[in-house]
N, C-alpha and C positions, 0 to 999 in steps of 0.2 A: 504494500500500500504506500503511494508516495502522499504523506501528508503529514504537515507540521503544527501542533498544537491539537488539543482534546481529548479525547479520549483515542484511546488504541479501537482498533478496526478488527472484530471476529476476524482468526485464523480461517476457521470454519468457512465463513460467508465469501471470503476470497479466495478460497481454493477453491469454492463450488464456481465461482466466477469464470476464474483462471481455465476449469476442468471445462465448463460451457465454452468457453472458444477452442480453447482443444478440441474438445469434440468436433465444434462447426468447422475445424480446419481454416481459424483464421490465428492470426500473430497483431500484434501491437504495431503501427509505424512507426515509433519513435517519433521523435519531434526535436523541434531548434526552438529557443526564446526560452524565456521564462517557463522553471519547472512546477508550479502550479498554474491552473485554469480558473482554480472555484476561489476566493475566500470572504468570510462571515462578517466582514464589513467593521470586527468589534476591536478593540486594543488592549494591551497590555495580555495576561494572561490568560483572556479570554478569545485572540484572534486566533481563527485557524484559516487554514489553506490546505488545500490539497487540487489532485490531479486526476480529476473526475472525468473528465474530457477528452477521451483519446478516437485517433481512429485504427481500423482492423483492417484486415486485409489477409483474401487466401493467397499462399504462393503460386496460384495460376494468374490471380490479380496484378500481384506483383512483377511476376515475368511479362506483361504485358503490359505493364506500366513501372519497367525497370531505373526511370530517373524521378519517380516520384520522392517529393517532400514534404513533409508535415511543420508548420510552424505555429507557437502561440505568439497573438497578437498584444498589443497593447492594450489592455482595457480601458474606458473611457467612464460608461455611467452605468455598467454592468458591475454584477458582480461576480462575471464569466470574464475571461480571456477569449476574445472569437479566434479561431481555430482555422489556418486552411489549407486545402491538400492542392496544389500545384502540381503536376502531372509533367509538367516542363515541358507544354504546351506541344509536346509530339501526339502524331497518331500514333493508333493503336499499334502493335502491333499483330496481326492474326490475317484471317481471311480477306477477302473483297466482300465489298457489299455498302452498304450506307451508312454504316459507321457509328450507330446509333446505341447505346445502352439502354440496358430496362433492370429494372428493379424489381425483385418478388421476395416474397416475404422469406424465402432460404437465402437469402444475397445478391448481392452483382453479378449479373452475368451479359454474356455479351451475345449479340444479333447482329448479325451481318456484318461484322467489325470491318473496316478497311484496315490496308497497310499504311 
């Protein structure tokens, strides 16, 4: 669990987490910027911060989107970090076709992806 200030985070409830993307065969991106996304707005030994806000991704994702990056932003009037994934603005790479992504409720996948 990346997070500074509060209570400790169930072992339990983060392994069952961790076990849930295992299973779905996704992994973490890693990220650049600032290692918290979330915090509680409050100070002293009341403030916390953590890293609630990641994105996933299966290694079929990734080999098709091999120069992607994840970075946290600066926050302004959030008490979120916006988050974004850059793709490094290449096509895909895969098939012919129009090039198009669709979303369904088991992940990303791809439809007609061009090169």
């Amino acid at each position: 669990m990346e997070k500074h200030g509060g209570r400790i985070a169930s072992d339990r409830n983060m392994n069952e987490f961790q076990g849930s993307l295992t299973d779905a065969g996704l992994r973490d991106m890693g990220f650049r910027g600032y290692r918290y996304t979330w915090e509680n707005r409050r100070t002293g030994e009341r403030f916390i911060e953590e890293r609630i806000d990641s994105f996933v991704a299966s290694d079929s994702w990734s080999e098709v989107f091999p120069r992607t990056r994840v970075s946290h932003l600066e926050k302004e009037k959030s008490d979120h970090r916006p988050l974004i994934c850059d793709t490094k603005g290449r096509r895909m790479k895969s098939h012919a076709g129009d090039g198009r992504l669709n979303l369904n409720p088991t992940g990303l996948t791809m439809a007609n992806a061009r090169r």
